[in-house]
C-alpha positions as CSV (number, residue, x, y, z in Angstrom):
1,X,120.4,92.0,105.1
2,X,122.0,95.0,107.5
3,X,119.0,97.4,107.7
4,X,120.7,100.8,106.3
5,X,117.8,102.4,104.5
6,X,119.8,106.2,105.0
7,X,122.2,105.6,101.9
8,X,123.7,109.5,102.0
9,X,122.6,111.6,105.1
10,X,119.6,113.6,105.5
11,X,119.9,116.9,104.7
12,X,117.4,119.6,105.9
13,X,116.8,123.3,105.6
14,X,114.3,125.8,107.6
15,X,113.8,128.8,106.7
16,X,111.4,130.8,108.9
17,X,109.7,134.6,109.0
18,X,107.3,135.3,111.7
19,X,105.2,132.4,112.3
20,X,105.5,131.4,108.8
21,X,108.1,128.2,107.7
22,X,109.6,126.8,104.1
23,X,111.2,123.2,104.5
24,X,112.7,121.2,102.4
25,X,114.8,118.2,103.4
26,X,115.9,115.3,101.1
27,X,117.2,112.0,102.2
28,X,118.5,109.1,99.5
29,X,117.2,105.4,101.4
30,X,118.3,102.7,100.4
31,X,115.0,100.3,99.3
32,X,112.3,99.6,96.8
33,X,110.3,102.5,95.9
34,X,107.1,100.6,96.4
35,X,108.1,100.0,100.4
36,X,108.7,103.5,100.4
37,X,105.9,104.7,98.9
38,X,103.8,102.3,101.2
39,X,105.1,103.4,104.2
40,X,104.7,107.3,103.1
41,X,101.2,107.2,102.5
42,X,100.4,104.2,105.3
43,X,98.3,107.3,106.4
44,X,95.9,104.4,109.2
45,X,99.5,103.7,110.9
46,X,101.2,106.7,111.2
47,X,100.7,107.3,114.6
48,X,102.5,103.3,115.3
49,X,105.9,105.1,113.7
50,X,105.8,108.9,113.7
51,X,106.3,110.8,116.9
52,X,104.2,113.3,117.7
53,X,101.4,112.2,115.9
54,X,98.5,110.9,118.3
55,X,95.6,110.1,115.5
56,X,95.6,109.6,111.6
57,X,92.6,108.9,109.4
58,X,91.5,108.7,106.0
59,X,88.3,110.9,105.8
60,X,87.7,110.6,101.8
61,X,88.7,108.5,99.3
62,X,88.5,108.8,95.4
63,X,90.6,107.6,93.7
64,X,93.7,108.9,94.1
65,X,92.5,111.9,95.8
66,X,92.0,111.8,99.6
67,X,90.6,114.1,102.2
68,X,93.2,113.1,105.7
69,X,92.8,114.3,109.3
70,X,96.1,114.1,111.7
71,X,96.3,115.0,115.6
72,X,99.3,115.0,117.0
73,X,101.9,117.6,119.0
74,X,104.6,119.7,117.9
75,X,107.5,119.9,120.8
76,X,109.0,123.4,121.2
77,X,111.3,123.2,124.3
78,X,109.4,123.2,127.0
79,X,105.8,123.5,125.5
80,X,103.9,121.4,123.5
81,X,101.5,122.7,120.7
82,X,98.7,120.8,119.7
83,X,98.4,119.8,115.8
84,X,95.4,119.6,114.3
85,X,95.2,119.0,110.5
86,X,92.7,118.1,107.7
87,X,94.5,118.0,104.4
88,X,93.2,117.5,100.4
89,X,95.8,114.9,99.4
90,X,96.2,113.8,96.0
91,X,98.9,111.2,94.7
92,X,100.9,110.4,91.6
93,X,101.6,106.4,92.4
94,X,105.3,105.8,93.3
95,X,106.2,109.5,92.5
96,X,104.5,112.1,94.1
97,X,102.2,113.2,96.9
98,X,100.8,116.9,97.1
99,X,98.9,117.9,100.3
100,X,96.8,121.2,100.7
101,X,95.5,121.9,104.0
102,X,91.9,122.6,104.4
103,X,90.3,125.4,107.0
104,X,88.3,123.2,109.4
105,X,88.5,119.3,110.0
106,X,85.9,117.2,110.2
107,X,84.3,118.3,113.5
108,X,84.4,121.9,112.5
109,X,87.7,122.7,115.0
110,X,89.7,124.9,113.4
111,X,93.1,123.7,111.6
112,X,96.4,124.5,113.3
113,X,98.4,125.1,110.6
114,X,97.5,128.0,108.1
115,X,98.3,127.3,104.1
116,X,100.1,124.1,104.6
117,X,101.4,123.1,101.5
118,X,103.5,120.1,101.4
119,X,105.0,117.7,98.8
120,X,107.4,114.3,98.5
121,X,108.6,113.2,96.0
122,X,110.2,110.0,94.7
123,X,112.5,109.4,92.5
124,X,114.2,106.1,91.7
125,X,118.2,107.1,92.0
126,X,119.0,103.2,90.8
127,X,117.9,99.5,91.9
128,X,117.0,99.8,95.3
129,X,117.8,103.2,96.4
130,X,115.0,105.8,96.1
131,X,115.5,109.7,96.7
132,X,112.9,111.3,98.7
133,X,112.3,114.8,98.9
134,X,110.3,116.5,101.2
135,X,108.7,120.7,100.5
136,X,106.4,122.6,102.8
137,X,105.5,126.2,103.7
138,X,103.0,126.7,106.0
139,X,102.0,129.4,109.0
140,X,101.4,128.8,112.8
141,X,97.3,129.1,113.7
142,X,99.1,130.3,117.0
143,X,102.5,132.0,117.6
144,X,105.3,130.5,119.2
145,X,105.9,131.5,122.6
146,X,108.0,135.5,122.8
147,X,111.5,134.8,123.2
148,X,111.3,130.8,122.7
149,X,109.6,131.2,119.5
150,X,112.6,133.5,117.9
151,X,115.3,131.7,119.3
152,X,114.6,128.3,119.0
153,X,111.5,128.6,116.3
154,X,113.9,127.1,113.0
155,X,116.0,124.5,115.6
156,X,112.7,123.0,116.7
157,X,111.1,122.9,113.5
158,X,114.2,120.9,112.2
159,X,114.5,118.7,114.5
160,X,110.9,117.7,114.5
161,X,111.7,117.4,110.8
162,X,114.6,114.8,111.5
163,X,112.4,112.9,114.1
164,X,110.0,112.3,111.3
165,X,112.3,111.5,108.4
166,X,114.2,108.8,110.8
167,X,111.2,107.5,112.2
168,X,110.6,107.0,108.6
169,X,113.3,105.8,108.0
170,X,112.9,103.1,110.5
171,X,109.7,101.7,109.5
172,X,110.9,101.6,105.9
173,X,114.2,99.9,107.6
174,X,111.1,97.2,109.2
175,X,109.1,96.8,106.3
176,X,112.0,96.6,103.9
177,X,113.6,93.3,106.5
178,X,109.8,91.6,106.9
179,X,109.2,91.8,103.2
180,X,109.8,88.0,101.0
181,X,113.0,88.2,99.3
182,X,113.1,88.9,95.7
183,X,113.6,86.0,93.4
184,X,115.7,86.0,90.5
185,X,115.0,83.9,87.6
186,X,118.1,82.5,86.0
């Protein structure tokens, strides 16, 4: 089976004032929704597959609300910013995941990101192919550097965006190939 997850391209938008960012990007990949979903909220693994992120841990668990701490580094250019996150999670199984981030993580170090707010969701598009869509607003703990930060501020953010939707789409791409094949009764 080729491994094409990306069945239309990936489509991303930035819109940024100040320090403060809206995204949304939406991409239609071409696998089960449970692979997808698995790989989405494989929070333990994400630094194996997602650049930039160094450390990612499940704090909290009940039910299907979670309490999730990520480390990591945003690339602007020439500078590197640290990422430091602790978010309230909650998920609707196969369909949605809503994250909220929370002042202070676990060590009492302050969060990077002010009023994260970020969503996917999953919709089934037909057998196989799943369209995931991707909303965030958030604000910078720290501004982006004069000059860089205007200038380059919305191209970095959305190419760290596309980094993480094809890294992704990659380990979707790997899981999808090492699953067992489907069988079909006839």
């Amino acid at each position: 089976m080729p491994l094409v997850a990306a069945a239309a391209p990936l489509q991303i938008e930035v819109l940024r004032e100040g320090d403060r960012f809206e995204i949304h990007a939406v991409v239609r990949i071409a696998a089960p929704p449970k692979i997808v979903w698995d790989t989405l909220t494989d929070y333990e693994r994400l630094r194996e597959f997602m650049p930039g992120v160094s450390s990612s841990r499940v704090i909290e668990r009940d039910g299907n609300r979670l309490t999730v701490e990520h480390r990591g580094e945003f690339d602007l250019l020439f500078f590197a910013r640290p990422v430091r996150l602790r978010l309230a999670v909650e998920h609707r199984p196969l369909t949605t995941v809503i994250a909220r981030s929370l002042p202070r993580l676990a060590d009492g170090s302050a969060s990077t990101l002010h009023g994260f707010v970020g969503r996917y969701e999953l919709a089934v598009v037909r057998d196989g192919e799943v369209r995931l869509e991707y909303d965030a607003r958030f604000e910078l703990a720290e501004p982006l550097p004069p000059v860089i930060g205007p200038l380059f501020g919305t191209m970095a953010m959305r190419s760290a965006i596309r980094a993480d939707f094809e890294a992704l789409i990659r380990e979707i791409d790997r899981r999808r190939a090492a699953a067992p094949p489907i069988e079909t009764s006839r």
